[in-house]
VOPAGU-2260 file (C-alpha; in pm, 1 decimal, decimal comma):
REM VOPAGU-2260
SITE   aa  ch    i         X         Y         Z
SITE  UNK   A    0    1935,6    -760,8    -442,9
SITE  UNK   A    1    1658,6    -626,5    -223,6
SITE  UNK   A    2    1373,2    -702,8    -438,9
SITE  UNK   A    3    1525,0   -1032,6    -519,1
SITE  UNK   A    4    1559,1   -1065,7     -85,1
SITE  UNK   A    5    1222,3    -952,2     -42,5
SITE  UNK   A    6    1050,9   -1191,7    -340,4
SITE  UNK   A    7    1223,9   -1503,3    -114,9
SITE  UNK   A    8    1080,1   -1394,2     196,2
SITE  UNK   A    9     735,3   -1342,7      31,1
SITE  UNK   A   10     772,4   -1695,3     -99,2
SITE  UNK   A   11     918,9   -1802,5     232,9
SITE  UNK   A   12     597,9   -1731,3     402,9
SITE  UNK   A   13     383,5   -1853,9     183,8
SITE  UNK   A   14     526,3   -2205,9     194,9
SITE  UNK   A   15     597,1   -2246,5     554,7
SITE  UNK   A   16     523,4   -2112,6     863,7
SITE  UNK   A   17     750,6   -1877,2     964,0
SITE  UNK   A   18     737,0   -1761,6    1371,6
SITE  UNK   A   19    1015,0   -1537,7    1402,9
SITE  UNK   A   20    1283,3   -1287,6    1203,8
SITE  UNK   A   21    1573,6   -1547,9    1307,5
SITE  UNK   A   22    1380,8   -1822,5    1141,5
SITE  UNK   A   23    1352,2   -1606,7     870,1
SITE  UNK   A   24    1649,9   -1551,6     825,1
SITE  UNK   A   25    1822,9   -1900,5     833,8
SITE  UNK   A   26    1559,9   -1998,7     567,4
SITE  UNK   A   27    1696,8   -1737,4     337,3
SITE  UNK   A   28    2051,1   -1837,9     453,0
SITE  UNK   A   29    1949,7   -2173,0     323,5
SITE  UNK   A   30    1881,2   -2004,9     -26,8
SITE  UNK   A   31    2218,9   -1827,2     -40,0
SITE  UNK   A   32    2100,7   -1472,0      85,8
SITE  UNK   A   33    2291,9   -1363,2     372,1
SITE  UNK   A   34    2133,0   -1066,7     556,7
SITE  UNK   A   35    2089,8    -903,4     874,1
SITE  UNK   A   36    1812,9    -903,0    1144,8
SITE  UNK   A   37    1791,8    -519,5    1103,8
SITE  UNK   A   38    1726,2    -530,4     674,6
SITE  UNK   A   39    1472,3    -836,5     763,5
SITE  UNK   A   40    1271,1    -625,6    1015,9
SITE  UNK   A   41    1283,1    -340,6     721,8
SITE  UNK   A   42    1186,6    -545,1     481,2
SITE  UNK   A   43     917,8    -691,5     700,1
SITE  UNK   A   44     791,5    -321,1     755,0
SITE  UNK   A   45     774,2    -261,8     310,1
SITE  UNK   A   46     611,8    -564,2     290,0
SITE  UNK   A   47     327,1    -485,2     531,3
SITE  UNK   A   48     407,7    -810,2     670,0
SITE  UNK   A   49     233,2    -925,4     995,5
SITE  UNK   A   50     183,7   -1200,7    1246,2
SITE  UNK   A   51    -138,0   -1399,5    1239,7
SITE  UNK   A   52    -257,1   -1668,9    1450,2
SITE  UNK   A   53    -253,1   -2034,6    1317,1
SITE  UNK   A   54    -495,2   -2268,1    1307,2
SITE  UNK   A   55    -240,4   -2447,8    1557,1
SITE  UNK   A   56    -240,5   -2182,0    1736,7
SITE  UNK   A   57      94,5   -2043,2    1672,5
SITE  UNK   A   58     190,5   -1683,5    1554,9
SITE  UNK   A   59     337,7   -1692,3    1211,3
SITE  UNK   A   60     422,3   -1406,1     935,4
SITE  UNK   A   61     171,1   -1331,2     703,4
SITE  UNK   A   62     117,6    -998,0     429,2
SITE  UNK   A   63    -166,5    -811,1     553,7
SITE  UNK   A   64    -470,1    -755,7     400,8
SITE  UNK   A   65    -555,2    -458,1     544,2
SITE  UNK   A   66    -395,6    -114,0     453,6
SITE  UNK   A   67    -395,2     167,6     610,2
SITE  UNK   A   68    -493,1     480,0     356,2
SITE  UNK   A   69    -129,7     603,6     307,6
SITE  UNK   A   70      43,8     241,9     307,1
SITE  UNK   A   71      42,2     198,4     -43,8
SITE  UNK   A   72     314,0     110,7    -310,4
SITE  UNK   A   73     612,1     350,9    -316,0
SITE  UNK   A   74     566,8     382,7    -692,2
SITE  UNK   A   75     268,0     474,8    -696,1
SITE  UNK   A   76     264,6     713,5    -423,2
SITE  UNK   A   77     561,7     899,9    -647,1
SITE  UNK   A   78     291,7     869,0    -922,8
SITE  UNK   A   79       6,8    1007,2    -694,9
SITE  UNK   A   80     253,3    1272,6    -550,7
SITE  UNK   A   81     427,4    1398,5    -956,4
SITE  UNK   A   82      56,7    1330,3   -1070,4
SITE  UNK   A   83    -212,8    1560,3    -926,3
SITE  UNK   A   84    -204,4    1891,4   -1022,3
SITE  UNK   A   85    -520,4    2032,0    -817,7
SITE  UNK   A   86    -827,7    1888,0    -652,6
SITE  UNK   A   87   -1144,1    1990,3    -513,1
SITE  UNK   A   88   -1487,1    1887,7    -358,8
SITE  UNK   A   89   -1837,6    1943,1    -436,6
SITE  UNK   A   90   -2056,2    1801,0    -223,4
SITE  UNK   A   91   -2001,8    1401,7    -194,8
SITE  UNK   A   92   -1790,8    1427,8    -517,5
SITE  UNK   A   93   -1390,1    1482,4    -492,1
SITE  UNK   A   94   -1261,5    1588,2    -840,5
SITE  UNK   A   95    -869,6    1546,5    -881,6
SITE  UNK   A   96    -703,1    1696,2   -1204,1
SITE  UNK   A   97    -372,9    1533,3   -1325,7
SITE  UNK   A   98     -43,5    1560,5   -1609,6
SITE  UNK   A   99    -250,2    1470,5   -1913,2
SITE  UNK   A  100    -250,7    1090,0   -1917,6
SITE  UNK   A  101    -164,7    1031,4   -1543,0
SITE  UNK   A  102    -536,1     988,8   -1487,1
SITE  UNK   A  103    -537,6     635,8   -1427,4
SITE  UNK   A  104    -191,6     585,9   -1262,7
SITE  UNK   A  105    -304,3     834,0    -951,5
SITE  UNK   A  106    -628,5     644,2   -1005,6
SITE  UNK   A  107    -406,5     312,2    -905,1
SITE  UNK   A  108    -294,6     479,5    -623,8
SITE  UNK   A  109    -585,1     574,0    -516,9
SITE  UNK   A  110    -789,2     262,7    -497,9
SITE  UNK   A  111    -500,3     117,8    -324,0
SITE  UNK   A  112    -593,0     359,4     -26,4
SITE  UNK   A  113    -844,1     151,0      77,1
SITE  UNK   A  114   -1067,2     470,2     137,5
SITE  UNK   A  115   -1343,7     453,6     378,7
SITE  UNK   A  116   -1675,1     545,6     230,5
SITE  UNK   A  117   -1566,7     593,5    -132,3
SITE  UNK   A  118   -1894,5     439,3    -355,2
SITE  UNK   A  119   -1647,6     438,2    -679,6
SITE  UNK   A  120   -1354,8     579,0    -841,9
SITE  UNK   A  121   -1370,6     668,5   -1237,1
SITE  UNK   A  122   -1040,0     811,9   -1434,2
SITE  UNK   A  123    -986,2     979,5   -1769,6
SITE  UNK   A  124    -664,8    1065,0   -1899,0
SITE  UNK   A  125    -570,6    1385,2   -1686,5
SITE  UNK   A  126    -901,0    1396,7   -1434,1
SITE  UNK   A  127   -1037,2    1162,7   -1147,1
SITE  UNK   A  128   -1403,9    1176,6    -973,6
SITE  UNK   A  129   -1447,3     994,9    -611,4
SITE  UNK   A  130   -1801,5     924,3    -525,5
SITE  UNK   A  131   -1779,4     956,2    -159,4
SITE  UNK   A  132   -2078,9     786,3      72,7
SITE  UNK   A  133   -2123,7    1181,5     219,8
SITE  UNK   A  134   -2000,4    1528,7     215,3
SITE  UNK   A  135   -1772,0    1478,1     540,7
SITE  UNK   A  136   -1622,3    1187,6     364,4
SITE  UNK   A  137   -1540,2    1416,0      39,3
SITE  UNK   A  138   -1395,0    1720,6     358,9
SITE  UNK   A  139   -1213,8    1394,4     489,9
SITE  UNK   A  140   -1061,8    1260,0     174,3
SITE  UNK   A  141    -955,8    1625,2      50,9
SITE  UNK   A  142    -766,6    1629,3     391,2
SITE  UNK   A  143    -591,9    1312,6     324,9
SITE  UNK   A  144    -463,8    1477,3     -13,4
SITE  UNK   A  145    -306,6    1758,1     126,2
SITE  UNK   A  146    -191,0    1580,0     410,9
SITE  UNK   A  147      18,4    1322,4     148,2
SITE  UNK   A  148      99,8    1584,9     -92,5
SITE  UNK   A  149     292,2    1800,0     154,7
């Protein structure tokens, strides 16, 4: 039922302007999904769902492009989080070491961080190398693996 719910609102925003979460919810009333204001607002949140300014200069709900670096897919955070076994930095260059063929799923994850000053990302079955811009950016990104991992 919820991802059912949530695919309507997604397609509810895309084909009209939606302003508010009471709107929202009498246009999924309208397509036989009765909910309350306090599941819209959560669904809202998992959908990384904001409001953006119209060209008529109204606020309307909109997903939004821009993630921050642990707002990724619950799926593949599990995958990130069952994934990496170890990782480590050498210079600009973060290795991560995965369950043999995991490699590209954390990989996934990964690029869905929208990580600031990663050059590239390249996966094998079981081992990951992030070409950061610097060394600080390799301390930083280490950080932000430990932080998600505990």
């Amino acid at each position: 039922m919820k991802s059912k719910r949530q695919d309507e609102i997604l397609a509810i925003i895309t084909q009209q302007e939606v302003e508010t979460q009471e709107q929202l919810l009498e246009c999924l009333k309208e397509r036989g999904i009765t909910t309350t204001q306090a599941t819209i607002s959560r669904d809202i949140k998992q959908l990384h769902l904001v409001k953006e300014l119209t060209s008529g200069g109204v606020y309307k709900y909109a997903v939004s492009h821009h993630r921050t670096a642990l707002n990724f897919a619950g799926r593949l955070l599990t995958i990130f989080r069952e994934g990496v076994m170890s990782y480590d930095k050498a210079q600009n260059i973060v290795v991560i070491k995965t369950l043999s063929g995991l490699g590209n799923g954390v990989a996934e994850a990964i690029d869905g961080m929208d990580i600031p000053n990663m050059v590239g990302s390249l996966a094998g079955d079981n081992t990951i190398l992030l070409i950061m811009r610097d060394n600080e950016s390799a301390v930083d990104v280490c950080e932000q693996i430990r932080e998600i991992l505990n």
